[in-house]
Each structure stands twice: as structure tokens, then as C-alpha cells.
Backbone as XML, in Angstrom:
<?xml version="1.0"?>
<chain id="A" units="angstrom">
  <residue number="1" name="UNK">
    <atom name="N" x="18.317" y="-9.292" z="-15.609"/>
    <atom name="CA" x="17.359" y="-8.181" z="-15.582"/>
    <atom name="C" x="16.015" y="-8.641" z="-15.021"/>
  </residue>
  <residue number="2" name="UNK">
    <atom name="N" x="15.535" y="-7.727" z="-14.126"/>
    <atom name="CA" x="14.103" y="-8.164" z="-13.635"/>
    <atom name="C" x="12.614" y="-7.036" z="-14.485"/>
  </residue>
  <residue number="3" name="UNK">
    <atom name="N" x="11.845" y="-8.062" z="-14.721"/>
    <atom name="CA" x="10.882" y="-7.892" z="-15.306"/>
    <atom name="C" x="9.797" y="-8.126" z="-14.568"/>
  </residue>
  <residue number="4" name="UNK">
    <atom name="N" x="8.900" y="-7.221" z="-14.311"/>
    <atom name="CA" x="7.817" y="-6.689" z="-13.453"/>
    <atom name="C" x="6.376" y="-7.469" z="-14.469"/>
  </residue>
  <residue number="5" name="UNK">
    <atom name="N" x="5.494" y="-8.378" z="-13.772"/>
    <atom name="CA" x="4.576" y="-8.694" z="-14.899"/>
    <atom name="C" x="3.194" y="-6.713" z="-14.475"/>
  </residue>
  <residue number="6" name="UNK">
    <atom name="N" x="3.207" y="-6.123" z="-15.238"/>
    <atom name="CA" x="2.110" y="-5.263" z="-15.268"/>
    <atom name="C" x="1.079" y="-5.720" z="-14.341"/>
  </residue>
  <residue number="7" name="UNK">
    <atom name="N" x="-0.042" y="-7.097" z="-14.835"/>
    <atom name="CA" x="-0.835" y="-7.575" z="-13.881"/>
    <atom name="C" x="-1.036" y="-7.320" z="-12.514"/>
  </residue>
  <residue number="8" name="UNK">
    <atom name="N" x="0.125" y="-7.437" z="-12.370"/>
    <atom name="CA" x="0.665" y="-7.509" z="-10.580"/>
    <atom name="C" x="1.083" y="-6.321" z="-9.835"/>
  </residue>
  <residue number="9" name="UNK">
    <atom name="N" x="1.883" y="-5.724" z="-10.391"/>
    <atom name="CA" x="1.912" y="-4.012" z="-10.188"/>
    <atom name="C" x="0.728" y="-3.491" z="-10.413"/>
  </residue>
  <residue number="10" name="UNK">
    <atom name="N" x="-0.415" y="-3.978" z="-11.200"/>
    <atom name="CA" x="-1.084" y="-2.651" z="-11.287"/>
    <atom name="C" x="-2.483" y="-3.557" z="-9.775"/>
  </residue>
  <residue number="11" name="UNK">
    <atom name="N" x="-1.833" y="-5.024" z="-9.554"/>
    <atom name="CA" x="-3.163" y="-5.716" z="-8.653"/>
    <atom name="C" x="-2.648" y="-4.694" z="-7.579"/>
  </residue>
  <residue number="12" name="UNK">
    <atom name="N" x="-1.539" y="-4.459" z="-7.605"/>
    <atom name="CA" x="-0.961" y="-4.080" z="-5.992"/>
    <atom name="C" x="-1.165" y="-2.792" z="-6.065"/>
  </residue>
  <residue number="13" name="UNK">
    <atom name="N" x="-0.892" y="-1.614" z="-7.314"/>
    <atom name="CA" x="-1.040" y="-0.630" z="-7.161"/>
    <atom name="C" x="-3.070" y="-0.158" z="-6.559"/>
  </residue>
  <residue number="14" name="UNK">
    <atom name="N" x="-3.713" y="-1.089" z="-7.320"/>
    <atom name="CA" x="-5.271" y="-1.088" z="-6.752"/>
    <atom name="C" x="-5.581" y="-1.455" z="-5.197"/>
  </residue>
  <residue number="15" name="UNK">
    <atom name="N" x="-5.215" y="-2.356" z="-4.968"/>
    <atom name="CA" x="-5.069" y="-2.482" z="-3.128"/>
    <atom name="C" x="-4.632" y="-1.522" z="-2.510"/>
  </residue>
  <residue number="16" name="UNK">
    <atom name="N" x="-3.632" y="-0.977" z="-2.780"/>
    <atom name="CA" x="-3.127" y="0.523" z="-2.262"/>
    <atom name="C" x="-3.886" y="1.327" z="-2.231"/>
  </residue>
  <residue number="17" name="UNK">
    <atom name="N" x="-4.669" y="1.590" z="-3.489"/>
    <atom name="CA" x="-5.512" y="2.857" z="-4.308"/>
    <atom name="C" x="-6.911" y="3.127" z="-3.215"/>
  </residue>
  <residue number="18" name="UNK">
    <atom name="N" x="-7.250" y="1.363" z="-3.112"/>
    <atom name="CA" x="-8.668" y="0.944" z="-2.145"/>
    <atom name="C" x="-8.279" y="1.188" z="-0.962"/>
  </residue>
  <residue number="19" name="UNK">
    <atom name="N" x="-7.416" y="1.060" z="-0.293"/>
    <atom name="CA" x="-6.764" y="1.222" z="1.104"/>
    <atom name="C" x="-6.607" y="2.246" z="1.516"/>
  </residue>
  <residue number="20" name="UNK">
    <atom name="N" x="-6.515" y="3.806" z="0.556"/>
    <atom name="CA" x="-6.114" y="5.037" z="0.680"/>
    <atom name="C" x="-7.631" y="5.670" z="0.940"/>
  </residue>
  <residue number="21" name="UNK">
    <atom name="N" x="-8.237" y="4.828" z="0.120"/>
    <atom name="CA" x="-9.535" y="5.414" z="-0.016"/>
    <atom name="C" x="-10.568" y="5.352" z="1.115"/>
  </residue>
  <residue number="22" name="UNK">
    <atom name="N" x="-10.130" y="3.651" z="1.564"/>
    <atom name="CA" x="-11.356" y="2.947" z="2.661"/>
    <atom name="C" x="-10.475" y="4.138" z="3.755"/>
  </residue>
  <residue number="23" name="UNK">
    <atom name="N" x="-9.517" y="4.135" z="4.316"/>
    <atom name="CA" x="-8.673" y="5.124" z="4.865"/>
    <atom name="C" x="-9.286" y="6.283" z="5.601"/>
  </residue>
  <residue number="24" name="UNK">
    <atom name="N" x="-9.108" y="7.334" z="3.871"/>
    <atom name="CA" x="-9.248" y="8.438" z="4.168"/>
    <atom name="C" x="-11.173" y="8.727" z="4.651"/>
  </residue>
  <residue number="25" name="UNK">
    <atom name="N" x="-11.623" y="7.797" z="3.552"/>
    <atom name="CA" x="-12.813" y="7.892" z="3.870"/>
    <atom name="C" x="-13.719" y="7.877" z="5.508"/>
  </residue>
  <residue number="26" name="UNK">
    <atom name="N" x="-12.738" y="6.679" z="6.256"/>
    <atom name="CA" x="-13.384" y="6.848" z="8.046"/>
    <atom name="C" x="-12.576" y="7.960" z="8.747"/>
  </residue>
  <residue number="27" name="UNK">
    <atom name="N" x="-11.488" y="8.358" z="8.457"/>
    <atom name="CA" x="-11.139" y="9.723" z="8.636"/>
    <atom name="C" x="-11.732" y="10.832" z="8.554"/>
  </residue>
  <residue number="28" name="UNK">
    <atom name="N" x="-12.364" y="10.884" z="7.155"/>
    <atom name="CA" x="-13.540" y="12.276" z="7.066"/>
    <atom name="C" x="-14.714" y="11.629" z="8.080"/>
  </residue>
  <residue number="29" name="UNK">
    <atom name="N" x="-14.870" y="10.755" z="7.866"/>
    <atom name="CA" x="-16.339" y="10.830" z="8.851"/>
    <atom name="C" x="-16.185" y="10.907" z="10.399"/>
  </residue>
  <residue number="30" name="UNK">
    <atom name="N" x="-14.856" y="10.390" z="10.882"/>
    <atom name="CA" x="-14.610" y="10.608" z="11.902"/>
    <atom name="C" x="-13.423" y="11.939" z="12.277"/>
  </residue>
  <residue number="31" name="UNK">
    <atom name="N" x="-14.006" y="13.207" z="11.611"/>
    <atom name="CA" x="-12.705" y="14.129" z="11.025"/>
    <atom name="C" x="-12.741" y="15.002" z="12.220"/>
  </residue>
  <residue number="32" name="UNK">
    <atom name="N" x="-11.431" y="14.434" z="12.922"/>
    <atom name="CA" x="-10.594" y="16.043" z="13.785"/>
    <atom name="C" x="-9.023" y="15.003" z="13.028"/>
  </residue>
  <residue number="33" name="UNK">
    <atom name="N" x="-8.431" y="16.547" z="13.380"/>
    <atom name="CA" x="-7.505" y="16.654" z="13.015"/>
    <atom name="C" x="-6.225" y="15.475" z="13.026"/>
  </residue>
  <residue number="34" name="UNK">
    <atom name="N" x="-6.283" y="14.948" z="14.929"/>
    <atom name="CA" x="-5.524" y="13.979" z="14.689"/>
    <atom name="C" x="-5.581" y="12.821" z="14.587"/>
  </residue>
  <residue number="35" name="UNK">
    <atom name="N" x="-6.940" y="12.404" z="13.999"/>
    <atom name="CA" x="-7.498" y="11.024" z="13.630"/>
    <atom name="C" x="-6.855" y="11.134" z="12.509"/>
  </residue>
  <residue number="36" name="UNK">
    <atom name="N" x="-7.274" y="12.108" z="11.572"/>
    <atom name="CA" x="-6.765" y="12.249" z="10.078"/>
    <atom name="C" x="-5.212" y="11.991" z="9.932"/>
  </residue>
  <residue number="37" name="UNK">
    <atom name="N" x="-4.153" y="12.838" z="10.857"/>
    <atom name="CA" x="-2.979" y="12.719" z="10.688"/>
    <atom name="C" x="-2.576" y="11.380" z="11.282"/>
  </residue>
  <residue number="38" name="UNK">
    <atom name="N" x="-2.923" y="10.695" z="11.849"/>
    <atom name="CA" x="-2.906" y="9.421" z="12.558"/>
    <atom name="C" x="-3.371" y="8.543" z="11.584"/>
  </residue>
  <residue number="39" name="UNK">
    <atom name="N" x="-4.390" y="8.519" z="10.733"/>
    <atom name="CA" x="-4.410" y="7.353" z="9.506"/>
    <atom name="C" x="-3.601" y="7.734" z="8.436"/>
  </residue>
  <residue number="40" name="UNK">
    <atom name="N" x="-2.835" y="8.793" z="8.107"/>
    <atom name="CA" x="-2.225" y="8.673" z="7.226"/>
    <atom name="C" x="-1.441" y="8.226" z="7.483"/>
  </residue>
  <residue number="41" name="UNK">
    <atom name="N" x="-0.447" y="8.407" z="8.668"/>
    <atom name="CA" x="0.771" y="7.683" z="9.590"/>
    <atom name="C" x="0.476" y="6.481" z="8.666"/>
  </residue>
  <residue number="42" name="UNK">
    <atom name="N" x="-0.732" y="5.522" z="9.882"/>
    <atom name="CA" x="-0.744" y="4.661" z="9.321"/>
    <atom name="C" x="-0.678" y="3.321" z="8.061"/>
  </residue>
  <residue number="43" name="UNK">
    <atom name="N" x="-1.406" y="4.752" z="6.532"/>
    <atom name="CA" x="-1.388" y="4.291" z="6.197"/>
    <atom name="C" x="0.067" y="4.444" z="5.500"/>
  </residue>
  <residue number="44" name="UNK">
    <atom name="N" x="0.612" y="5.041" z="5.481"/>
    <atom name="CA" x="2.068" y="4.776" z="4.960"/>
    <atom name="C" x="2.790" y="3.752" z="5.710"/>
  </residue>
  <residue number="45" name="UNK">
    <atom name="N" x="2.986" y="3.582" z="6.728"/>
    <atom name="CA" x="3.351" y="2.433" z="7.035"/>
    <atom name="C" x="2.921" y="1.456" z="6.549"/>
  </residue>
  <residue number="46" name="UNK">
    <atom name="N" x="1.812" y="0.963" z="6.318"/>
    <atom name="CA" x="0.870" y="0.166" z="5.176"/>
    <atom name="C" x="2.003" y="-0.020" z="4.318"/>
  </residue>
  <residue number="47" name="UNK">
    <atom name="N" x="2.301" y="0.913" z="3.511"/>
    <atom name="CA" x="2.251" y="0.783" z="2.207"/>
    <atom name="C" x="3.831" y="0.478" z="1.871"/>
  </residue>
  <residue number="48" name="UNK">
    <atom name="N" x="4.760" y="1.144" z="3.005"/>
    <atom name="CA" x="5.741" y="0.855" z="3.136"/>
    <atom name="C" x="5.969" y="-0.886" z="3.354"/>
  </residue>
  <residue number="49" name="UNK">
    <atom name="N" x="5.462" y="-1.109" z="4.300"/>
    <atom name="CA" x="5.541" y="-2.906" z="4.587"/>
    <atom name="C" x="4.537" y="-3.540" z="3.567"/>
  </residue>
  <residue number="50" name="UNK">
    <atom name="N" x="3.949" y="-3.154" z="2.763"/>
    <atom name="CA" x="3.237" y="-3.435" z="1.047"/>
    <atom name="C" x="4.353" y="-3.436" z="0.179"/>
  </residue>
  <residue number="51" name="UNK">
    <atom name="N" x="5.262" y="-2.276" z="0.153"/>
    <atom name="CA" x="6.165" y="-2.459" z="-0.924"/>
    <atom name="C" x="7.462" y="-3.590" z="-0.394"/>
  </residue>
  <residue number="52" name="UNK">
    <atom name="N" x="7.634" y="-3.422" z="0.989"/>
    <atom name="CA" x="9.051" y="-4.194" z="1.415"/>
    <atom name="C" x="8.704" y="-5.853" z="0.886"/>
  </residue>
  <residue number="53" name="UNK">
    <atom name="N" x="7.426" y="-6.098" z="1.326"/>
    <atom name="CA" x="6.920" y="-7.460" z="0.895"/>
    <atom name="C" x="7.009" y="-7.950" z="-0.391"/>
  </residue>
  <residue number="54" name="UNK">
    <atom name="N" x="6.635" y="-6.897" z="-1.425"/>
    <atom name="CA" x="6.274" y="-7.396" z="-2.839"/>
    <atom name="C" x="8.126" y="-7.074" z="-2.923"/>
  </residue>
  <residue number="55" name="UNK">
    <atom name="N" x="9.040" y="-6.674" z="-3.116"/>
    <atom name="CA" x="10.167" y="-6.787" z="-3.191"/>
    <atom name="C" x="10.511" y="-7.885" z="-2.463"/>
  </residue>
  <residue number="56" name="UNK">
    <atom name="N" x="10.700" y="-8.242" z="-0.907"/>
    <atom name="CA" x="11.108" y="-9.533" z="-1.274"/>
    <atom name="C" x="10.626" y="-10.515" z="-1.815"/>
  </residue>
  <residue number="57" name="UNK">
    <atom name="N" x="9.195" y="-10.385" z="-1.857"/>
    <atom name="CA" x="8.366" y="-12.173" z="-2.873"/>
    <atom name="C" x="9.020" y="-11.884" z="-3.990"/>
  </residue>
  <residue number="58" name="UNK">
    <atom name="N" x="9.699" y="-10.582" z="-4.330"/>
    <atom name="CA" x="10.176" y="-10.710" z="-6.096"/>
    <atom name="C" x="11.343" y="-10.840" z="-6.062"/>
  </residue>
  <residue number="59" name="UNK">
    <atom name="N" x="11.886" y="-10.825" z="-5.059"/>
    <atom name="CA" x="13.264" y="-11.217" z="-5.281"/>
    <atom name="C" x="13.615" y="-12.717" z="-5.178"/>
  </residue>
  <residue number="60" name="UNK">
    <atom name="N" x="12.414" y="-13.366" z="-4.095"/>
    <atom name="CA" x="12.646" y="-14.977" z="-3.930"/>
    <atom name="C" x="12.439" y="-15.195" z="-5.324"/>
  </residue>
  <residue number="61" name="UNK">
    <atom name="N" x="11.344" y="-15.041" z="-6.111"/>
    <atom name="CA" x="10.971" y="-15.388" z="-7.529"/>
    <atom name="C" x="11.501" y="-15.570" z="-8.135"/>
  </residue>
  <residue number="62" name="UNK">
    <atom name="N" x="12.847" y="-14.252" z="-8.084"/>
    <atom name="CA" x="13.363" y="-14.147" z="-9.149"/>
    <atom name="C" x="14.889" y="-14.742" z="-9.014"/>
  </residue>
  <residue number="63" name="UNK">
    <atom name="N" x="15.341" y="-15.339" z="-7.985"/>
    <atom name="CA" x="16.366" y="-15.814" z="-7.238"/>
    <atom name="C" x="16.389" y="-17.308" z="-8.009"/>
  </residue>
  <residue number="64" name="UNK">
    <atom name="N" x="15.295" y="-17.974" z="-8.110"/>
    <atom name="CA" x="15.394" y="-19.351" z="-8.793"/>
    <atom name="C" x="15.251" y="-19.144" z="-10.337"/>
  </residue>
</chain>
């Protein structure tokens, strides 16, 4: 069974949280339409290759 330390989910869930934010935030200031839809693109891709990563570092981890 794999066990998630909290710490770490919630370090990663905050990097995300800041990333959405720093994000959306030059989006509004630089706001037409497809800047906005263009950083969100982005940032899901972010977050997607954020989660693929922390799954495999947890799987090497948890492999030994």
C-alpha cells in the first residue's frame, strides 16, 4: 500500500495554487481573450507534467 506523506501533497498542492494564481494574474493584466485561453492551456499542461512527475518520483520511492 502506498502512503502519501500530507507535507508533500499539500507542498505540491501550494505550487500549483501559486502557479494558477501568478498565471491568471498576467492574464488579467494582459486580458484579451486569447492570452487568457492560451495560459490556461498552458497552465494545465503545467500541472499535468507536475502530477506525471510527482507519480513517478513516488513510484521510484516507493519501488525500493
Amino acid at each position: 500500500m502506498i502512503i502519501i506523506k500530507p507535507s508533500l501533497m499539500n507542498r505540491i498542492y501550494n505550487k500549483i495554487q501559486l502557479n494558477i494564481y501568478v498565471q491568471f494574474g498576467f492574464c488579467i493584466k494582459k486580458s484579451t481573450a486569447k492570452l487568457i485561453f492560451f495560459c490556461f492551456l498552458l497552465l494545465n499542461i503545467y500541472i499535468l507534467i507536475e502530477i506525471i512527475f510527482f507519480i513517478l518520483d513516488y513510484f521510484s520511492i516507493s519501488s525500493f
